[in-house]
SEZA-175129 format. One line per 10 residues: number of its first residue (from 1); for each residue x, y, z of C-alpha. Coordinates in steps of 0.05 Angstrom, whole numbers. Example, Ala and Ser with C-alpha at 12.3 -4.5 7.8 and 13.67 -1.06 7.14 Angstrom:
2
1 = 246,-90,156 ~ 273,-21,143
This chain:
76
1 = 0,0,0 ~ 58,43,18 ~ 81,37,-61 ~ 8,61,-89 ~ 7,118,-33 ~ 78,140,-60 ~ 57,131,-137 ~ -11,161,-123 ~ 28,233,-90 ~ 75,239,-144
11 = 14,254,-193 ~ -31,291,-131 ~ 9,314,-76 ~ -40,349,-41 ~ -93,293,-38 ~ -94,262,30 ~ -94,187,-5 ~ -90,152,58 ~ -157,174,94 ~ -189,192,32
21 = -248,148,6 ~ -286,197,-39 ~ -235,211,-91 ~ -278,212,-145 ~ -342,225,-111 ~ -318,293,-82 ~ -277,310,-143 ~ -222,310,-110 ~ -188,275,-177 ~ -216,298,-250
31 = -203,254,-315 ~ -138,282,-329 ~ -115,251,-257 ~ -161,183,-266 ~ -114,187,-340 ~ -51,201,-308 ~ -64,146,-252 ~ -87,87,-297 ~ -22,97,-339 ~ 16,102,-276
41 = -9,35,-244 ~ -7,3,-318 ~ 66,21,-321 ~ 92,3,-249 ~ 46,-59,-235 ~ 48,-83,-307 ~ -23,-90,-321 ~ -75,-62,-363 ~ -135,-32,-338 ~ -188,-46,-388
51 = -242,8,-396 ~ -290,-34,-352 ~ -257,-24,-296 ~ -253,53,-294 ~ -316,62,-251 ~ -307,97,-185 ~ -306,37,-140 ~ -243,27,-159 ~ -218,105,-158 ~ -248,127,-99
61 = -197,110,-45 ~ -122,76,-47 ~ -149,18,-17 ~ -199,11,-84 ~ -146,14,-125 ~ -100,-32,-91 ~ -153,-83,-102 ~ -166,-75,-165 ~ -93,-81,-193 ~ -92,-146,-143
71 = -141,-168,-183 ~ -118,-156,-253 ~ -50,-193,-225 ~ -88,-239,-206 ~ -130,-259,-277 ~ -56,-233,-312
């Protein structure tokens, strides 16, 4: 988790990541982030988020994300 948190700040350093499980909801990220974010985690975890899977479930919070590239490892 420490790894997404890190990855996650470089793109939005003021978004409290950690505590945060609204991301999307509150618009605390726009499109250009959500953009910026699946390319990161695509990149570092080697995976590929298919379009599906952009829904905010899996944007709203750190821990969302986390199990969504789990998952994509997972079905790799």
């Amino acid at each position: 988790m420490e790894e997404l948190i890190a990855l996650l700040r470089d793109i939005k350093a003021d978004v409290d990541f950690e505590n945060c499980h609204t991301l999307i909801d509150e618009g605390l990220l726009d499109s250009f982030d959500i953009l910026q974010i699946i390319s990161t985690l695509n990149d570092h975890y080697d995976i590929s988020i298919p379009p599906s899977f952009i829904i905010p479930e899996n944007f709203n919070s750190a821990d969302g994300m986390l199990k969504m590239i789990t998952r994509l490892q997972q079905e790799g």
